[in-house]
N, C-alpha and C positions, 0 to 999 in steps of 0.2 A: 033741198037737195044737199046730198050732202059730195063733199069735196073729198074725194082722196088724194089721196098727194099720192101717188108712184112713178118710179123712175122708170121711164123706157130706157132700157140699157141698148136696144135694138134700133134706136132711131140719136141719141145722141152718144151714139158712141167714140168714142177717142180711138184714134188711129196709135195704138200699144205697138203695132205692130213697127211702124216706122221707126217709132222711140228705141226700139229691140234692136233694128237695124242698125241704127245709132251709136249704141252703146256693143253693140255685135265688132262694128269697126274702130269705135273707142279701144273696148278690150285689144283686138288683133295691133291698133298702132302701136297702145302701150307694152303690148308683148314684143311686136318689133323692136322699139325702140328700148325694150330693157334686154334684150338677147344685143343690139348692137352696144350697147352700154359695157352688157358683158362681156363681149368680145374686145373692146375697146379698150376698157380696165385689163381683161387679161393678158392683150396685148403691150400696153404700159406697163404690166409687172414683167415680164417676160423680155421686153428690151434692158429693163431696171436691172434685173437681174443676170442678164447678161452681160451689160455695163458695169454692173457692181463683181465680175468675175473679171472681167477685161482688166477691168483698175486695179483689183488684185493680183492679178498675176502681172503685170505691169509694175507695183510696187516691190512683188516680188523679186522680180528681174532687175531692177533698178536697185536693190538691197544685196544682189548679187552682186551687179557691175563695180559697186562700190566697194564690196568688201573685195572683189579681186583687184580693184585699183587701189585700196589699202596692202595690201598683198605685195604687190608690184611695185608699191612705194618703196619699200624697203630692196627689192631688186634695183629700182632707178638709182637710189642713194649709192647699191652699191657700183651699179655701172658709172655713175656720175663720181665716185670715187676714182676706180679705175681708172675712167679717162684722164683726169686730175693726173695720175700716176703716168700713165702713158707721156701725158704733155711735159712730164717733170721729166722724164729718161728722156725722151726727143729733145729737151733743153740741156739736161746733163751730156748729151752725146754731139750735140756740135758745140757742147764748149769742151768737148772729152779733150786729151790730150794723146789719146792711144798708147797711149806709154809704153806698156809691153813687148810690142814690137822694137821699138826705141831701144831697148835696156837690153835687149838679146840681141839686138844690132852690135850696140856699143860693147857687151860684155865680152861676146863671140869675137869682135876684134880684139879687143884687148887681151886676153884670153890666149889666141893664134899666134898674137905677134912675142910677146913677154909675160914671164908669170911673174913677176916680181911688183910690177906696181897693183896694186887694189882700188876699184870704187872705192871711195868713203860717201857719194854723195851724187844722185843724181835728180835732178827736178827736170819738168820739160810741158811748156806752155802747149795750149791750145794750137798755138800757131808753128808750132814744132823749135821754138826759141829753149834753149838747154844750157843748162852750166854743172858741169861734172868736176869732182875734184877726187886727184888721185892721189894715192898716198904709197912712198916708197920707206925703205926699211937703208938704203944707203946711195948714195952719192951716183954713185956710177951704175946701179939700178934703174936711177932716174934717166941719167943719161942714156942708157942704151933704148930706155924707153922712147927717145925722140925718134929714133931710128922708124920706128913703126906709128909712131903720130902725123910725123910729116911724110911718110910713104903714100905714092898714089890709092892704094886697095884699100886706106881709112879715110882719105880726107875724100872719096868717092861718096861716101856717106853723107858730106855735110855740104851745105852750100858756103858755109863761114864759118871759119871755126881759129878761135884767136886764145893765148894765153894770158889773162887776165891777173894772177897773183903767183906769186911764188913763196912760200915761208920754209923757213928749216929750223928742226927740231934742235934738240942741246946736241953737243960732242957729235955732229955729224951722222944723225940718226934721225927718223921719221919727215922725209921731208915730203909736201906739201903741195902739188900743180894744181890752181884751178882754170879750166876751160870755161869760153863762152861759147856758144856757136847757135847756127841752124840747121837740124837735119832735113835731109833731101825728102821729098815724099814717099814714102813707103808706097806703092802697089802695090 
């Protein structure tokens, strides 16, 4: 007898088809899971990249803020000048002396009452403290000027007002009064 050897393909067969099933659902996971992959990447590029837009225009804006606070600086320096200036007139004005007022006071009297004596010299403190000195051309100039010194409508002006030096010039020529006093406060 002789022996053949052949394969029943019909009686030992392999179930191909299961293995198909298999690799049927292999394929379908690995296709999900690379569509979710690619969703997932594309979703990380797309935040990235809106992140990397955010922080730019953020660095933008902050390259702005700076350059107007550069800007600004030089406006602060000058208001901070300014002010400087401001505090220096507010300190110059209450140690002001008001003078002006003072010397149109004084000159308007003197002025009214005799033309013959002249200011040579008038100073006057903060505190309305003054020392005027007047100067005459003769003797009896001077004299009639007392007439209007000691009258009530000038010494209305002062609160104190005292004669402090007298000089006289050569041959009875230029002579010399200086006043101390305190003027009253001006309104």
């Amino acid at each position: 007898m002789k022996k053949t050897r052949k394969i029943n393909l019909l009686v030992n067969k392999t179930d191909y088809g299961k293995i198909d099933r298999y690799f049927k659902y292999l394929r379908r996971g690995v296709l999900i899971l690379t569509i979710l992959l690619f969703i997932f990447v594309v979703s990380f590029l797309y935040l990235h990249f809106n992140q990397t837009l955010r922080l730019q225009s953020l660095i933008k804006e902050q390259q702005n803020s700076l350059n107007i606070l550069n800007e600004q600086r030089d406006n602060e320096v000058k208001l901070i000048y300014a002010a400087n200036k401001v505090k220096t007139l507010d300190k110059f004005l209450l140690e002001d002396a008001n003078f002006y007022p003072y010397y149109n006071l004084l000159v308007g009297n003197l002025s009214a009452g005799t033309e013959s004596g002249q200011l040579s010299s008038l100073t006057i403190d903060k505190d309305r403290e003054s020392e005027f000195i007047l100067v005459f051309s003769s003797f009896d100039k001077m004299l009639s000027s007392f007439k209007l010194i000691e009258s009530p409508e000038f010494l209305k002006n002062f609160e104190t007002l005292s004669l402090t030096d007298f000089l006289s010039g050569s041959n009875n020529q230029n002579f010399q009064l200086t006043f101390e006093g305190k003027f009253k406060k001006i309104r």
